[in-house]
C-alpha positions in Angstrom: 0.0 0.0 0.0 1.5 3.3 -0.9 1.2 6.6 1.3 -1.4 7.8 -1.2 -3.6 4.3 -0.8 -3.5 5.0 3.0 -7.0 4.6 4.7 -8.7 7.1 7.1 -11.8 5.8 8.7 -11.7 2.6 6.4 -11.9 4.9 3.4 -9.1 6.0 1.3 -7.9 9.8 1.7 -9.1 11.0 -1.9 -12.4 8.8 -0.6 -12.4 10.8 2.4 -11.6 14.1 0.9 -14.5 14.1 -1.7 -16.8 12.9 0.3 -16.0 16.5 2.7 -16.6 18.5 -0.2 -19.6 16.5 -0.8 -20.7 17.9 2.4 -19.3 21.1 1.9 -22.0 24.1 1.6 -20.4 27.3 0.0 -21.5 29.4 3.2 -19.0 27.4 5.3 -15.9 28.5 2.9 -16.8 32.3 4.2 -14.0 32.4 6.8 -12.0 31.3 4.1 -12.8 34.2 1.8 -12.8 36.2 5.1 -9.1 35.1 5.7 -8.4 36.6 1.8 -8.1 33.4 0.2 -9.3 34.2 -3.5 -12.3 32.2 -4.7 -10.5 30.7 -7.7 -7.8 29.4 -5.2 -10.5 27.6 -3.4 -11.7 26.4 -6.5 -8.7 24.9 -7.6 -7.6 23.5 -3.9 -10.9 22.6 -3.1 -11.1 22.7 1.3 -14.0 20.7 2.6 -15.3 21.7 6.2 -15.7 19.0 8.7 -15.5 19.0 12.2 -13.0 17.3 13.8 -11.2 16.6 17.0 -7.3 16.7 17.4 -4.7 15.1 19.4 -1.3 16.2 18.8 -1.0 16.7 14.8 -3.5 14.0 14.5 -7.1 14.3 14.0 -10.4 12.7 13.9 -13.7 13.2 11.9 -16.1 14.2 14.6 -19.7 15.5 14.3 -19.5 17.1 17.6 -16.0 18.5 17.1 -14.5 21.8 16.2 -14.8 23.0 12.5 -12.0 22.7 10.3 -10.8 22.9 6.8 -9.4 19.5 5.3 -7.0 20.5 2.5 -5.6 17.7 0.3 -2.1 17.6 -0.2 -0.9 16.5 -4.2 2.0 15.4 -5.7 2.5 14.6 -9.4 5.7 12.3 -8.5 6.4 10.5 -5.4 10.0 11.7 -6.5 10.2 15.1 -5.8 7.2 17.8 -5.1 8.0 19.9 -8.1 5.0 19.7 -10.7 5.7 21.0 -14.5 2.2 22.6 -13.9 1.8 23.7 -10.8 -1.7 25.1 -11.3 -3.1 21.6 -12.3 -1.6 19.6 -9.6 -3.4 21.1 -7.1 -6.7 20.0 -8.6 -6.0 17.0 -9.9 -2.7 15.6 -9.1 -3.1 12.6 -6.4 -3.7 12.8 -2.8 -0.8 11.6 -0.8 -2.3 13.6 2.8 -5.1 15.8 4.2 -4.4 18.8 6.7 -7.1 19.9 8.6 -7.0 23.5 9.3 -8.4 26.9 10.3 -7.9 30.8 9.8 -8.4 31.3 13.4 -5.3 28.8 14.3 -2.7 29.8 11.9 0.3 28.1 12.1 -1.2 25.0 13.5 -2.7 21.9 11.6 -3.2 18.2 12.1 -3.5 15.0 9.4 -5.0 12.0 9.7 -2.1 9.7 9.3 -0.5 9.3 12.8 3.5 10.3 12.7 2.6 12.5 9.5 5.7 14.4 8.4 3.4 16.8 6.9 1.9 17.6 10.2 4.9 17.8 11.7 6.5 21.0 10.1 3.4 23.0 11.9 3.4 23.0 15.9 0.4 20.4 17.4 -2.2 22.3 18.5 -6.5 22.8 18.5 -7.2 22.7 14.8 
């Protein structure tokens, strides 16, 4: 199983990513738009809100849970993160993570995978 292939809740992390935005209303990408991120950025990245719960840099889907942004993280090569087109990969290269996060908390963010490097370059903390 590669990193990509990992599971979250049973579910792999592009499964558990569109199935966020599946659940995503556009009112709940205001604090995002708030925070001065441009509408066709969040049309290319496409964040999902969830709630969630976090311990350390790890977190949880959780209905009663604090409201978060899950952003996938793509890479066109396993190789290196450098993308000929970097415009396109965020949309539609793969999904090798997910980083829940929030405008109210910068600097802080938490992943699904436990021991995420990604996670990792942020301090733990509420997400």
């Amino acid at each position: 199983m590669t990193y990509a292939e990992s599971t979250v809740s049973g579910v792999s992390l592009a499964e558990e990513h569109r199935r966020a935005v599946a659940g995503t209303r556009p009112d709940y990408l205001r604090p995002l738009l708030a925070a001065g991120v441009k509408r066709q950025t969040i049309a290319a990245v496409a964040p999902a809100a969830a709630r969630i719960t976090v311990s350390g840099t790890t977190y949880q889907l959780d209905p009663p849970g604090g409201i978060a942004f899950l952003i996938p993280v793509r890479v066109c090569s396993p190789v290196s993160p450098e993308a000929a087109d970097p415009a396109a990969a965020v949309s539609v290269a793969a999904i090798v993570d997910i980083v829940a996060c929030h405008p109210r908390h910068l600097g802080r963010c938490a992943s699904p995978m436990p021991d995420d490097p990604i996670a990792h370059l942020w301090p733990s903390g509420d997400a």
